[in-house]
Residue, then its C-alpha position, 0 to 999 in steps of 0.5 A: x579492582x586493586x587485583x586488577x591493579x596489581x596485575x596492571x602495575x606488576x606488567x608496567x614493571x616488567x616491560x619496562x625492565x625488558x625494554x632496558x638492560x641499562x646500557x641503552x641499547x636493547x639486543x635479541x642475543x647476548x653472546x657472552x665473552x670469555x671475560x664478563x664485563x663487570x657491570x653493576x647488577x642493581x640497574x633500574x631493569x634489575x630492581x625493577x624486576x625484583x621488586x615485582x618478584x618480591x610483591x607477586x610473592x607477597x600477594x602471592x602467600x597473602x592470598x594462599x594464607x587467607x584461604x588456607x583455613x577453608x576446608x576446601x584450599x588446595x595448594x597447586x604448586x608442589x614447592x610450596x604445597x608441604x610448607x603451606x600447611x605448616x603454619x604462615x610462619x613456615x609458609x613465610x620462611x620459605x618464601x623467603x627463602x625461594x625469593x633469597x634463591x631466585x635472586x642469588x641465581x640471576x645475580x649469578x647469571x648476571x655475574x657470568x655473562x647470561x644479562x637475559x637469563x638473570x631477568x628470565x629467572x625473575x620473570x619466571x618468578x613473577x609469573x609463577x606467583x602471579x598465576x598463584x594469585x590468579x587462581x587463590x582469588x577464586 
């Protein structure tokens, strides 16, 4: 049931992030300029989207470390697949780290134009560790 929460609440999240960049007006296509407006990265959407990103890690190496000590775990995701089997230290750390990553590349998008692709890589970020809870609860 709390999964089945989680899930519901990390969906809310996103699409109210997607449905508003902020400026109240919501475009298919963003072209950018040659000169970037300068506006704030930290919108509600944008913190919206990484908070989502930093729970589904979460849940994400709190489920992948719960099994890991069965004899029969596998970890599917090839990144994270030789920090795993390190310890949940390392396996922390490197979260970490990929979290760090992700929201440095959509802050960098965001910088230079690309407002859609700075949310594409933290959807992408959700959605990967979503599908990592998903199959670590069987």
């Amino acid at each position: 049931m709390r999964f089945a929460v989680v899930v519901l609440l990390v969906l809310l999240i996103c699409g109210a992030a997607e449905a508003s960049d902020g400026s109240g007006t919501v475009s298919i296509y963003e072209i950018p300029s040659s000169h970037p407006s300068h506006s704030r990265y930290w919108t509600a959407s944008n913190t919206a989207l990484v908070v989502a990103d930093a729970l589904a890690k979460s849940g994400d190496m709190f489920f992948t470390m719960r099994n890991a000590g069965r004899p029969d775990f596998q970890e599917y995701d090839p990144v994270a697949r030789p920090f795993v089997t390190h310890g949940p230290v390392i396996a922390g750390a490197s979260q970490g780290l990929m979290f760090a990553g992700e929201v440095f590349a959509s802050y960098e998008f965001h910088k230079h134009g690309h407002r859609r692709m700075a949310k594409i890589v933290l959807l992408f970020g959700i959605g990967g560790n979503s599908a990592g809870i998903a199959t670590s609860r069987r």
